[in-house]
N, C-alpha and C positions, 0 to 999 in steps of 0.2 A: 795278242796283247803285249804291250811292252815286256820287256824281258823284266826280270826281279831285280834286274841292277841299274839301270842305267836310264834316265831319264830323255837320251838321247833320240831326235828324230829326224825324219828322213828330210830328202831335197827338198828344200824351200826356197820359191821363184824369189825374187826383191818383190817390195810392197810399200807402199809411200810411209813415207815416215810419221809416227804416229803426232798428238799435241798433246798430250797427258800422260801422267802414269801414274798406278796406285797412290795414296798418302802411304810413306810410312807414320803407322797408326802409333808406336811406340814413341819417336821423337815427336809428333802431334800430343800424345798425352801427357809428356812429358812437358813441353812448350805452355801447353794450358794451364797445368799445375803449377808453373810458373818454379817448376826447381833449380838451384845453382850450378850442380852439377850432379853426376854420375851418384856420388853420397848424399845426395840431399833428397831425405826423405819426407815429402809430403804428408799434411796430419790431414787424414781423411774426418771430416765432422759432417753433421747432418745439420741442413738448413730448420726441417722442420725440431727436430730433438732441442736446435740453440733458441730458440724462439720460444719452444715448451717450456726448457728452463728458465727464460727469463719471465714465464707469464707466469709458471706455477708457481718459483720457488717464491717469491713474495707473496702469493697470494697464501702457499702455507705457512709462510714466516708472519703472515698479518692477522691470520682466522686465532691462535693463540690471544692476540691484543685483543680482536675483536669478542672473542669469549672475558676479555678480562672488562672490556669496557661496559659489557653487557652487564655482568654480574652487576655494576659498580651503579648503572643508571636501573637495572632491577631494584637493587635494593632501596636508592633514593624515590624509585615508583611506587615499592611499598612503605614505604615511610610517610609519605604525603596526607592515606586517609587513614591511617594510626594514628598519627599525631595531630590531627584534624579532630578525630575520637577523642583521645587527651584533652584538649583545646576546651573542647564540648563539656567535658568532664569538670573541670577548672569553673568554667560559667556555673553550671548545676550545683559544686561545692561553694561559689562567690554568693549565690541566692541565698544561701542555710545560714551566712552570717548575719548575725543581729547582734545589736547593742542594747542592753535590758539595765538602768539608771546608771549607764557611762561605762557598762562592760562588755566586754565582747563577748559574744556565747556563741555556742552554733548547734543549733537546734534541727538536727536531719529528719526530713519528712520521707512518711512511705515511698510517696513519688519517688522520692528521688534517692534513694538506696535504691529503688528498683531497678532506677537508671543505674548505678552505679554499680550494682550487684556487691557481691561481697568475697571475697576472699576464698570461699570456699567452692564458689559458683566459676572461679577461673574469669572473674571480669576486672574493674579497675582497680585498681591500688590506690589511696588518698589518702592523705594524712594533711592536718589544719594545724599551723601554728600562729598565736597572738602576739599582741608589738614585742616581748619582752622574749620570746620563744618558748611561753608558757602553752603545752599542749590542750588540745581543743576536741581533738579528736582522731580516729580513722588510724592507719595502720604507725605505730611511734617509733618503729625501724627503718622508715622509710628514710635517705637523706635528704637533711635538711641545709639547702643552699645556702650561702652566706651573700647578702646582697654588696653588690658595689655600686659604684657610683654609672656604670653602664646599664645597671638594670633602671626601667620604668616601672611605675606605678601601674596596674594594670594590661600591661603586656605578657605575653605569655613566650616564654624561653622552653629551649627542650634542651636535655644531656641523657648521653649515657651512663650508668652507671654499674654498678655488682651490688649484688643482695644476698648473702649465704650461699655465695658462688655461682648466681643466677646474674646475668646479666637482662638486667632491665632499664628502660627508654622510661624518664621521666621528663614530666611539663610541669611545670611550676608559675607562679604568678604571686608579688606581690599586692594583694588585695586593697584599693582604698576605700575606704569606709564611710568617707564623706563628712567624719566627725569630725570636727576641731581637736588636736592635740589625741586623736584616738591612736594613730599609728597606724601601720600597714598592716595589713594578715598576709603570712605567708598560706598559698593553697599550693598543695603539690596533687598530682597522679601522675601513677604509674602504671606501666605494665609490661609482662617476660616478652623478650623478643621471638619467643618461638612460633609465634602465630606472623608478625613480621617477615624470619626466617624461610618460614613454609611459604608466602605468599613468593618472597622475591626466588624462593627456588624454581617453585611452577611458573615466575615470568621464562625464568633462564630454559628450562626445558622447555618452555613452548616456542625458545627461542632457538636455542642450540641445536637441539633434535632434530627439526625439520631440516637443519644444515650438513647432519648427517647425510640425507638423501640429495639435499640440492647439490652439494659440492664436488660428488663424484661424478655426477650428472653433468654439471658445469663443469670438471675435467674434462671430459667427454665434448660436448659440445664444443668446448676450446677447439678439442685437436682434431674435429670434425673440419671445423670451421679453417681453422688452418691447412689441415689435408686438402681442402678445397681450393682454398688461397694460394697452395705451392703447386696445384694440378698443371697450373701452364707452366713450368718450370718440367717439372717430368712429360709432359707433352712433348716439350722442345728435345729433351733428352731423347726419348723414342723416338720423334723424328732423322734424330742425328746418327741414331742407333742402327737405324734402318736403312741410310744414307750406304750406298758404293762407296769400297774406299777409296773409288779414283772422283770421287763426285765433289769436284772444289769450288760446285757454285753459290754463291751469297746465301744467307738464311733469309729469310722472308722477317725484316722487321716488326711488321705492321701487325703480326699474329703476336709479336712475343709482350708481355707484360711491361708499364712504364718502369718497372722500376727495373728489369734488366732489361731492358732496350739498349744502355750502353756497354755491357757483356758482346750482346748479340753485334751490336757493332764492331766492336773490336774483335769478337771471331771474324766475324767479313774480314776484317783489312789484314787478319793474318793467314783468313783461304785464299783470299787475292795475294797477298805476297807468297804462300805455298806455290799456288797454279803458277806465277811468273815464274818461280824456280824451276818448278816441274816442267816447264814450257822450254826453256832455256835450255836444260838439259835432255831432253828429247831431243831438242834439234840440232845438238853436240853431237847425242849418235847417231841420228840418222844423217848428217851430212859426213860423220867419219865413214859409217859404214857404205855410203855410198862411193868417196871418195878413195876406199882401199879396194871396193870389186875391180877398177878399171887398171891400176898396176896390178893386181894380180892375176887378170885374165890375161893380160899380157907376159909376165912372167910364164904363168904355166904355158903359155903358147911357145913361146923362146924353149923354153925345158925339151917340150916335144921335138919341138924344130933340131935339138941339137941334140938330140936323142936319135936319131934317124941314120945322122952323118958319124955319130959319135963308135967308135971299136968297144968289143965288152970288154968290161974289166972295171977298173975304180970311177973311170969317166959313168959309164951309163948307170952304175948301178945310185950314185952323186945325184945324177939327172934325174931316177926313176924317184929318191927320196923329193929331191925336188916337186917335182909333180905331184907326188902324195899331200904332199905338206901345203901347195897350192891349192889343191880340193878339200881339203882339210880347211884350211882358212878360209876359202870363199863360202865353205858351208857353216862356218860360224858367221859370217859378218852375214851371210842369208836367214841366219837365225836370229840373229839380234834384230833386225829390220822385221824379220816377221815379229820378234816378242812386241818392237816399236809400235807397230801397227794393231796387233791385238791389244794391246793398254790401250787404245786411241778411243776415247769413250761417244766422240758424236759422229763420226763420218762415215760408220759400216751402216749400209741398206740392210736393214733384216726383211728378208723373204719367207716366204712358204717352200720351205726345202723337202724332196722324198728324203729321207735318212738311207731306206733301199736301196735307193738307184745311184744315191753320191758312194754310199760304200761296196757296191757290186763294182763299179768304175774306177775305185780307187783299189781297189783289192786286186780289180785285172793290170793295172800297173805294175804291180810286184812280181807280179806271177816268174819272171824269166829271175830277176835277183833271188828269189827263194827256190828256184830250181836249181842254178846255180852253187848254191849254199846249201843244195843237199836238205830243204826243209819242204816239207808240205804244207802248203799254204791256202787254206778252204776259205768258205763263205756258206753264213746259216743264216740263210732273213725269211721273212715270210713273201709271194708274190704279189701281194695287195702295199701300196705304200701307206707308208708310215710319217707324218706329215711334222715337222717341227715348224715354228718361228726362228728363223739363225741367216747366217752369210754365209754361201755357199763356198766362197774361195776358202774361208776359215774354217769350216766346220771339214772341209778335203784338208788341209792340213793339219787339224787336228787325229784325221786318220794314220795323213803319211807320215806323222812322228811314234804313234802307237806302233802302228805295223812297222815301220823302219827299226824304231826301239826291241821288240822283238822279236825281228829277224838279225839283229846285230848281237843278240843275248841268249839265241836260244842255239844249244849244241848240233850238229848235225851226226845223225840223222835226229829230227826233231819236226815240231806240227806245231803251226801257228794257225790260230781260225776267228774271222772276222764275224764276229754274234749282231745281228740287228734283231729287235724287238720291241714288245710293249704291254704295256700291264695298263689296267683301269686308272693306273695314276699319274704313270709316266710313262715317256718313249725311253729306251736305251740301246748303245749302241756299246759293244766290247772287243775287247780283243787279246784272247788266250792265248798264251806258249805253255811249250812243257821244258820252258826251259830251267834253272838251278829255283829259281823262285826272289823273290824281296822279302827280309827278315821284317818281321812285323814292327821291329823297333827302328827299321829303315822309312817305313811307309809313309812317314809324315815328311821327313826331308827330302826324298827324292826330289820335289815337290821345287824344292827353294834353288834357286837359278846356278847352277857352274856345281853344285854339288854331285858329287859322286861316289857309292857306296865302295867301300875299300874290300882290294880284290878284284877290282873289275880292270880285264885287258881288252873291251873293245873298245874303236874309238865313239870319243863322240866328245860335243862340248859340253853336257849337263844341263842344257838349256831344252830339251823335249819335253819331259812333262813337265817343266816351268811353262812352257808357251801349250802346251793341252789345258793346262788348270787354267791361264790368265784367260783362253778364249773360250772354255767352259762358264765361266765365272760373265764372260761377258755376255752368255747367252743364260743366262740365269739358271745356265744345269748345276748339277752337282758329281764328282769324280772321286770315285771309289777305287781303290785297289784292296783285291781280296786272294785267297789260293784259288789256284784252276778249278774249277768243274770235275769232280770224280767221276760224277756219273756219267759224263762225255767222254770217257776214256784220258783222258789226260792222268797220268800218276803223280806229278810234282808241276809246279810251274806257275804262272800268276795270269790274273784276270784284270784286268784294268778296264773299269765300268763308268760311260758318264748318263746320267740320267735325267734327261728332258723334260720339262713342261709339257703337255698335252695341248693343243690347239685344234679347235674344230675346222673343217677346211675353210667353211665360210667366213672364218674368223681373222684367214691369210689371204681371202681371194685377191 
């Protein structure tokens, strides 16, 4: 398995230049948010929470009015057959008047105290006054209106009034009598609004109450209703969520809701201006990189050449840097071309690979460099293969970076061993050293391309586990580095583990 330090992997052939490569996801979210620069911080708000505010908060800035306007047509509902009672009352006291040789009298029949009950019985309040405001009868506390020229003859007016700190709803009527020169009678009744009171209260509770329960319910329903309304909005999101970050093809309009249809469009015309960029510059370095193998294979060939003729001393040893630094640089522009081609998201054939058989074969490659280097270099797979979905040139260089990475990292005398396997869930393929190890707070950057862990003196260009992870990533595995295996004998050292999708054979035939 790679060493603990260094990302670095072994010979890699040239490989066609790739036509994509990752988004970078940070200037994408950046872009979307639509920020000024580097300080311009984005106000994250929720679609659905602006939309709840703007539905609740009036509806609970209105349910106050609507409680007031309630009270207000309660009260005038109980008004209506109260003072329809009054009204009633006024007629039954208008019948009791009589005129006995040209004077008004008022002469109350059983009947009609019955009706009218009495003061003590909690029914109406009446009192009878004649043209001159000489009293006639019935309660002489009660007020007595003073007519104007707006009142009618026979029409019946109602006011409020106070009675001994009782607030009571009187009707009044002045009475015509039909006599010549007799005058009008005032007739009044009254009666306490607390019978009124009570009625318009039980409108309001029968009103209000139930709104207790409807209202929170209709909260509810709102932001039911709405969670449902925004569900293709977060659909879309989870699709986009779920999307390769090298995937820069068009969103599907047709699925996304009218009213962001032109969001979704202008995302297209800015993954289509992404892919053109990312296109452009793929093909920057793969025609660099191609165009710097053919001086430099010439170069080191001249080096050798005049290394042969060359006396020792300052010339050859010139010459031998020479030649270092030419294999040195062809095996970078060999790494860039392969990274090119692993980002390359349509053109790899994925096959039905043994995982066994590619790493027994790629393991017998090393065997003479790691004997050289003083390291023992094994292989632990099972005899039966082990079947993945992947691209065979890729998934062998994803070895020869592992096992090259550590046999460049691990000490000699030291043991490097190539693990193939599999578990009910996944295949996996690893590769342990016992060499110094990768600090746990290293493990995530290794990772990130030309980086390299400080302290490290072998060469390499930091581009190994950048191109394991990108062709990992491309086969849907997943790339683990963890400490070595104790229980395999290893004392210190690291494990660098990728872990495969399962596939049934008939699934790759």
């Amino acid at each position: 398995m790679p060493s603990p330090l260094h990302p670095d992997a072994g010979r890699v052939p040239p490989l066609k230049a790739p036509a994509t490569t990752p988004i970078n996801q940070e200037a994408l979210d950046i872009t979307l948010a639509g920020t000024d620069g580097p300080s311009a911080v984005p106000t994250r708000r929720s679609l659905l929470g602006e939309i709840l505010d703007w539905m609740l908060a009036p509806l609970f800035l209105l349910w106050p009015m609507s409680v007031a306007i309630t009270y207000v047509v309660a009260q005038h509902i109980a008004n209506v057959p109260y003072d329809h009672s009054l009204s009633n009352a006024l007629q039954v006291l208008g019948q009791q008047v009589e005129i006995e040789n040209g004077r008004i009298t008022l002469r109350m029949s059983a009947p009609a105290r019955l009706a009218l009950r009495t003061r003590e019985n909690d029914g109406v309040f009446w009192k009878v006054t004649g043209p001159r405001g000489e009293y006639l009868g019935g309660d002489a506390e009660l007020p007595s209106p003073e007519q104007t020229p707006i009142h009618q003859p026979n029409t019946v007016y109602y006011q409020d009034e106070t009675l001994r700190d009782f607030e009571i709803r009187i009707a009044y009527m002045w009475l015509d009598t039909g006599v010549r020169d007799a005058g009008l009678v005032l007739l009044v009744a009254a009666e306490t609004m607390e019978r009124r009171t009570q009625l318009a209260n039980d409108i309001i509770k029968g009103v209000i109450i139930p709104q207790f329960f409807v209202l929170p319910i209709a909260v509810l329903l709102v932001w039911f209703g709405l969670s449902r309304g925004v569900a293709p909005i977060n659909a879309l999101q989870q699709r986009l969520r779920a999307r390769r970050p090298d995937d820069l093809s068009p969103i599907d309009e047709s699925t996304a809701p009218t009213e962001i249809e032109p969001l979704v469009a202008a995302m297209n015309d800015l993954l289509e201006r992404l892919s053109s960029n990312v296109l452009a510059q793929q093909r920057f370095v793969a025609d660099a990189a191609h165009q710097l193998k053919t001086p430099l294979a010439g170069l080191r060939t001249q080096a050798e050449l005049a290394m042969r003729d060359a006396l020792p001393g300052e010339t050859q040893a010139s010459l031998e840097q020479i030649v270092a630094g030419t294999v040195r640089a062809t095996r970078l522009v060999n790494q860039l071309l392969l990274m090119a081609n692993a980002e390359n998201p349509g053109h790899v054939g994925m096959v039905a690979t043994d995982l066994v058989h590619l790493a027994q074969e790629q393991t017998l490659r090393w065997v003479d460099q790691a004997l050289a280097a003083g390291i023992d270099l094994g292989f632990d797979g099972p005899d039966e293969p082990i079947l993945v979905k992947g691209q065979p040139v890729l998934l062998g260089e994803v070895l020869n970076n592992l096992i090259d990475n550590a046999l460049r990292y691990t000490p000699s005398p030291g043991r490097v061993t190539v693990v193939v396997g599999q578990t009910s869930a996944y295949a996996l393929v690893a590769v342990e050293d016992s060499g110094p190890g990768i600090p746990v707070s290293e493990r995530d950057r290794v990772f990130d391309r030309f980086y390299r862990v400080l302290g490290t003196r072998a060469d390499g260009s930091g581009l190994g586990l950048a191109i394991v992870r990108e062709i990992a990533t491309r086969h849907h595995a997943t790339v683990r580095i963890m400490d070595a295996d104790r229980s395999t004998g290893f004392q210190s050292g690291t494990r660098i583990e990728i872990r495969f999708p399962l596939i049934a054979e008939t699934a790759i035939a």
